[in-house]
Backbone as JSON, one array per atom type, in Angstrom:
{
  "sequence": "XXXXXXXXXXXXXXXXXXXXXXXXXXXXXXXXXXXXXXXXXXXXXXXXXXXXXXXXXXXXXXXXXXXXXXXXXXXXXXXXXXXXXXXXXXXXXXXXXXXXXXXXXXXXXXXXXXXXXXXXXXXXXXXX",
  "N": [[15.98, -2.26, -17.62], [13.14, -4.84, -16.98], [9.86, -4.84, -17.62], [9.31, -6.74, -15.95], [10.61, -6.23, -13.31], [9.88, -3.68, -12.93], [7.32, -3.45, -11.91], [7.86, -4.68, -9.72], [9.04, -3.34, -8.06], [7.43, -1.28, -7.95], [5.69, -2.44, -6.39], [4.78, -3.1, -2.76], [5.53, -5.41, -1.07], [3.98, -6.52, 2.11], [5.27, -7.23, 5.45], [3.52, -8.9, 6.95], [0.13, -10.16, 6.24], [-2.23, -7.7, 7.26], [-5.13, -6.11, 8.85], [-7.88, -4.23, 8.01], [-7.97, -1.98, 9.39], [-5.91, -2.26, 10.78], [-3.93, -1.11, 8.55], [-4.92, 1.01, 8.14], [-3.94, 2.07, 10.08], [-0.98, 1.98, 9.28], [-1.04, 3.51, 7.15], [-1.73, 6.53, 8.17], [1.05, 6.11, 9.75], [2.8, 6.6, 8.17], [2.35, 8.84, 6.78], [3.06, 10.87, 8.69], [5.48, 10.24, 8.57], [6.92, 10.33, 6.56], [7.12, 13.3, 5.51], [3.91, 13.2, 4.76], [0.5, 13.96, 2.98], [-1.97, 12.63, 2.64], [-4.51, 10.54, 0.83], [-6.92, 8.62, 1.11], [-9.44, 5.87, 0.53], [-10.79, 3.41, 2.21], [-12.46, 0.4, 1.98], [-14.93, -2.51, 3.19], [-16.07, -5.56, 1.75], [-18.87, -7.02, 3.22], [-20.94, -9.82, 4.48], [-24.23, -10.74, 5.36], [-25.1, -13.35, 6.62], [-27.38, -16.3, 6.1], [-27.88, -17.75, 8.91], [-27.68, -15.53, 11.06], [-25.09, -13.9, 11.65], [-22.49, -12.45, 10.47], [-19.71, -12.45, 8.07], [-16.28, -10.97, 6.98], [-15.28, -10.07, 3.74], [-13.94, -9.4, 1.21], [-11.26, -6.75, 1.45], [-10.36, -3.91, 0.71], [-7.83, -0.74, -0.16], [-7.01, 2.1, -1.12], [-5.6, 5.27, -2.51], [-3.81, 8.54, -2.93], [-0.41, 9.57, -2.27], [1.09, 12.51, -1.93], [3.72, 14.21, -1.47], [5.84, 17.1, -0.21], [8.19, 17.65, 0.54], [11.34, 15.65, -0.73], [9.17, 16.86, -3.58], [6.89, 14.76, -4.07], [4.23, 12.46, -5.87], [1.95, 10.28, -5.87], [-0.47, 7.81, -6.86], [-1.94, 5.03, -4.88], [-2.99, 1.27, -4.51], [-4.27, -1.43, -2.75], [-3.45, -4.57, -2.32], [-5.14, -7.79, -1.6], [-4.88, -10.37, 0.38], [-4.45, -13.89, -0.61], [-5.06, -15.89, 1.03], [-6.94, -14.96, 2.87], [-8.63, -12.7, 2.2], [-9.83, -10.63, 3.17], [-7.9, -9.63, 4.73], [-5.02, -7.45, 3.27], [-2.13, -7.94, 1.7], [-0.08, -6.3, 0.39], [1.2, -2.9, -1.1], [0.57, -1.34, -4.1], [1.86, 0.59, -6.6], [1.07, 1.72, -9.05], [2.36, 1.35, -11.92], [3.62, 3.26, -15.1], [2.21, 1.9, -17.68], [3.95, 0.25, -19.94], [6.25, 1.67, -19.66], [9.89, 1.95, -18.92], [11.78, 1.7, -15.91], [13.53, 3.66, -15.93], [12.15, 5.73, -16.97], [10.08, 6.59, -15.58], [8.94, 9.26, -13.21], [11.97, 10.22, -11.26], [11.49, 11.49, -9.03], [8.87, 10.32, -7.96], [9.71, 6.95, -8.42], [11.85, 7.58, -5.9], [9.65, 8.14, -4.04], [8.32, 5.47, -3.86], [10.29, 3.8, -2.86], [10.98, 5.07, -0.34], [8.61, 5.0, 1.06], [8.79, 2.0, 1.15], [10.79, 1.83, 3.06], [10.27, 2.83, 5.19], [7.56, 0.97, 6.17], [8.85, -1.36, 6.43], [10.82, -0.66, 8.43], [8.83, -0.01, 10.5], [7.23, -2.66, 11.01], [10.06, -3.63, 11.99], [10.44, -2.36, 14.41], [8.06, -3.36, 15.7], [9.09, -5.52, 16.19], [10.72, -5.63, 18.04]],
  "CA": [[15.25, -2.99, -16.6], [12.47, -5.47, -17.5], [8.79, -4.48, -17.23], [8.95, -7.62, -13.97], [11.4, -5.36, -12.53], [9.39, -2.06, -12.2], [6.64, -4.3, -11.62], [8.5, -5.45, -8.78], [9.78, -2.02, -7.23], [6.46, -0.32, -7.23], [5.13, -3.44, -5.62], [5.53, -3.36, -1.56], [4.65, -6.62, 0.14], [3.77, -6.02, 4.08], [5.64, -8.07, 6.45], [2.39, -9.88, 7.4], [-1.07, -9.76, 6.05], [-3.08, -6.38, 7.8], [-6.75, -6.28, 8.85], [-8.54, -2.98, 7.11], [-7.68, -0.92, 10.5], [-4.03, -1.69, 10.76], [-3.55, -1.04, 7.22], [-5.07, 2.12, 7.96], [-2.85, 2.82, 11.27], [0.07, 2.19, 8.63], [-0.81, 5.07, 6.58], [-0.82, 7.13, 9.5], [2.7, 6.44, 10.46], [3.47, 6.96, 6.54], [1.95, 10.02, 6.36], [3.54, 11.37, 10.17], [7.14, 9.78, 9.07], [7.27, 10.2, 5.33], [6.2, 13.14, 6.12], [3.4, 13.37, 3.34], [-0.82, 13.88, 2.75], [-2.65, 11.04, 2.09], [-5.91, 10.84, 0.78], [-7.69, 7.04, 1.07], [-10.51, 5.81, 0.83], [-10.93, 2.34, 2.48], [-13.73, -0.58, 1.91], [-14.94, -4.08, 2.88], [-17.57, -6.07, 1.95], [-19.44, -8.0, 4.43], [-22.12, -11.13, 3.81], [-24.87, -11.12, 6.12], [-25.39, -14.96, 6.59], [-28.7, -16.66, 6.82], [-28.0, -17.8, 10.69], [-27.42, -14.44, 11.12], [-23.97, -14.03, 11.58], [-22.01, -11.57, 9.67], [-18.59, -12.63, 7.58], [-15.79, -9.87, 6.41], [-15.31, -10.42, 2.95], [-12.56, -8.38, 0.44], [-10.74, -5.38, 1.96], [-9.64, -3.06, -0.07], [-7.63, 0.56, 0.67], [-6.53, 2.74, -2.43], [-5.75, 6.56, -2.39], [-3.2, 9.01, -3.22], [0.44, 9.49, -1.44], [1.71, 13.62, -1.59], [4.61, 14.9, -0.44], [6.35, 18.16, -1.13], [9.94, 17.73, 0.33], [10.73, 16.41, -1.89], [8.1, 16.97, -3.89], [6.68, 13.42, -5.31], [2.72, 12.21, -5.61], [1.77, 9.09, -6.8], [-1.59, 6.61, -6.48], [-1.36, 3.22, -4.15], [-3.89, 0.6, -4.66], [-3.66, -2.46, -2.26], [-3.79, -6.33, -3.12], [-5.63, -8.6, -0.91], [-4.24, -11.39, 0.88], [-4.89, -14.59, -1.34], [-6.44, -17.06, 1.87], [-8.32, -14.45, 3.34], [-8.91, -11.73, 1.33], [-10.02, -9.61, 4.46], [-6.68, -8.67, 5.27], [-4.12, -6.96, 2.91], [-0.64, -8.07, 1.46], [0.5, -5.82, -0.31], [0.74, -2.02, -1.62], [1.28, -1.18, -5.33], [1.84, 2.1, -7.01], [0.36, 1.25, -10.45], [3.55, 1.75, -13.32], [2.96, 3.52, -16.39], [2.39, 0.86, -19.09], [4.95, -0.05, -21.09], [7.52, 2.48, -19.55], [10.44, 1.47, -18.5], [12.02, 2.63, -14.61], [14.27, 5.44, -16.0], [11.01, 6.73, -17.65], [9.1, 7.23, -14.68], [9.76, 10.79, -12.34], [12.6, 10.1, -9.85], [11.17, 11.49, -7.1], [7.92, 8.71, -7.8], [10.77, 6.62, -8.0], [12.44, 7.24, -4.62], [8.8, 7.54, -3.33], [8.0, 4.53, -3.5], [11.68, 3.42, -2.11], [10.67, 5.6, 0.81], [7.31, 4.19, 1.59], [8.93, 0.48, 1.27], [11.69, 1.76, 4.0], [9.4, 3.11, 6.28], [7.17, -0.27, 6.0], [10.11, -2.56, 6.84], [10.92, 0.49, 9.64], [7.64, 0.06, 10.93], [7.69, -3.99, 11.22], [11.17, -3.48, 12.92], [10.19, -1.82, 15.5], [7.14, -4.34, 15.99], [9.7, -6.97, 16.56], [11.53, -5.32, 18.79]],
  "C": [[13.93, -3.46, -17.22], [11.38, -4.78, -16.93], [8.55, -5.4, -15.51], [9.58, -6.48, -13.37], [10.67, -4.15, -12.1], [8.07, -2.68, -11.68], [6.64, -4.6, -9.72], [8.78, -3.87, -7.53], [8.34, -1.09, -7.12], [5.5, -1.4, -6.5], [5.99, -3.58, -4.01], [5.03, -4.45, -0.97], [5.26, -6.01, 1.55], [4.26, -7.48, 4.29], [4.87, -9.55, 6.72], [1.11, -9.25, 7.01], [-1.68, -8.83, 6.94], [-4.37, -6.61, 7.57], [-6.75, -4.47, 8.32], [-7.93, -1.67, 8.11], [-6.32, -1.0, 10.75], [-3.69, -1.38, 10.11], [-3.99, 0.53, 7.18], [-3.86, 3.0, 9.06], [-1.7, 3.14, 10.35], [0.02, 3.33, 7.93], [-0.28, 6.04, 7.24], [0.24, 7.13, 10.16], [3.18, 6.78, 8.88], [3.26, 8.49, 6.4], [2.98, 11.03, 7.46], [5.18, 11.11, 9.35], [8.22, 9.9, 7.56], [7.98, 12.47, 5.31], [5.37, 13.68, 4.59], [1.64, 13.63, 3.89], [-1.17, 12.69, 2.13], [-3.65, 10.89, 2.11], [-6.27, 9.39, 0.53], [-8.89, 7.08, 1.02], [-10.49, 3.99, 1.26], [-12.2, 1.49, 2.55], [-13.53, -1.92, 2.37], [-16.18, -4.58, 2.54], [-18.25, -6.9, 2.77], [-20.68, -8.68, 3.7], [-22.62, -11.0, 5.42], [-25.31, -12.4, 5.62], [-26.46, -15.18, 6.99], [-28.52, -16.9, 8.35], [-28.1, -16.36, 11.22], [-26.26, -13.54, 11.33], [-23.36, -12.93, 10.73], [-20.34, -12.36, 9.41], [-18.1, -11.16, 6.87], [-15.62, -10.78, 4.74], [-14.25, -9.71, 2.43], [-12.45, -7.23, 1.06], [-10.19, -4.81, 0.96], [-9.14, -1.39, 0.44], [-6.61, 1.13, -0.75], [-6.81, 4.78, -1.87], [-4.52, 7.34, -3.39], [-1.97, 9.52, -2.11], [0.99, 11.55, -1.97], [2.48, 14.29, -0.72], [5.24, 15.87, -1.29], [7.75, 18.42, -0.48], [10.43, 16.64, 0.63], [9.67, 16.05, -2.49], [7.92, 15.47, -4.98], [4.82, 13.32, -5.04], [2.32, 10.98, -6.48], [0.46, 8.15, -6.18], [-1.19, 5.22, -5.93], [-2.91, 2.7, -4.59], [-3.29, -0.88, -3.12], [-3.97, -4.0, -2.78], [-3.96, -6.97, -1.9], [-4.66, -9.9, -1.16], [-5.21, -12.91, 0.42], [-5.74, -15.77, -0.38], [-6.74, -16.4, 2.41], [-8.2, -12.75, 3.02], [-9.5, -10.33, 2.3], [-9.01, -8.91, 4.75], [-5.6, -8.57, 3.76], [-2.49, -7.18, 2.81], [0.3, -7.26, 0.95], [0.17, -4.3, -0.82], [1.19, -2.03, -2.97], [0.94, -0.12, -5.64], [1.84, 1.28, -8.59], [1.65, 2.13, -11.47], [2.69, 2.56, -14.43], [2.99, 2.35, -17.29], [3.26, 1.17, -20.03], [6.74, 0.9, -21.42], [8.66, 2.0, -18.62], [11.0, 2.12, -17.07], [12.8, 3.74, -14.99], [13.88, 5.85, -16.47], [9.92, 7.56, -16.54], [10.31, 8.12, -13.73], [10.95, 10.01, -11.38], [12.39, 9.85, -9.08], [9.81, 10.66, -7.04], [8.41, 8.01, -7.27], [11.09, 6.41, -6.31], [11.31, 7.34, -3.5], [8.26, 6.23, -2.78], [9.03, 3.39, -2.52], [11.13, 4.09, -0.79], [9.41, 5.01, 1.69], [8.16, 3.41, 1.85], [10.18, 0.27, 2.69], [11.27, 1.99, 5.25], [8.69, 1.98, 6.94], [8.27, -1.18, 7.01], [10.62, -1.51, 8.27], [9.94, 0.11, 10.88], [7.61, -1.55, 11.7], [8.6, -4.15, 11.85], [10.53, -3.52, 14.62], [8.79, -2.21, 16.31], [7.71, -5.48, 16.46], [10.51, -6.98, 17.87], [10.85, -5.12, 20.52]]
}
């Protein structure tokens, strides 16, 4: 499997871009449904504007995913949404460099499969 490929599989695109607080609700059903610990830390930056006004600016939400049955643990980072960078497209679980997918753990592996089922779970049941 090509480096795009794992690339690709620890990369989850969200349904629909997420503001900083739904993106956090989502953990919370990840954490409740996975079921796992999850340690985040979430940021944005804001521009106070001369009028006075306030704009959101880049969101960002990065932590660590732990679960112990079975037992997997792996770092997410998220990727901002390219026309408004406020809200969130995407999670990624950062690959090892230069290793290929039947190098990394399994249960990473089917972590991140698990997150991306939950996700699409989650969105379901938004449509519904």
């Amino acid at each position: 499997m090509t480096l795009e490929n794992v690339f690709e599989r620890s990369t989850i695109a969200l349904p629909r871009p997420l503001s900083l607080d739904t993106a956090e609700n989502l953990l919370s059903y990840l954490a409740k449904n996975l079921p796992a610990r999850i340690n985040y830390t979430a940021s944005r930056i804001m521009y106070a504007m001369p009028d006075g006004s306030k704009q959101e600016g880049t969101a960002s939400i990065g932590g660590m995913i732990a679960r112990t049955e079975p037992f997997a643990v792996d770092q997410f980072e998220s990727i901002p949404y390219r026309e408004d960078t406020s809200k969130i497209e995407a999670i990624r679980f950062p690959p090892i460099p230069g290793y290929d997918l039947s190098e990394h753990d399994a249960g990473t592996v089917q972590l991140w499969d698990d997150v991306r089922g939950l996700i699409t779970k989650a969105y379901l049941n938004l449509q519904s």
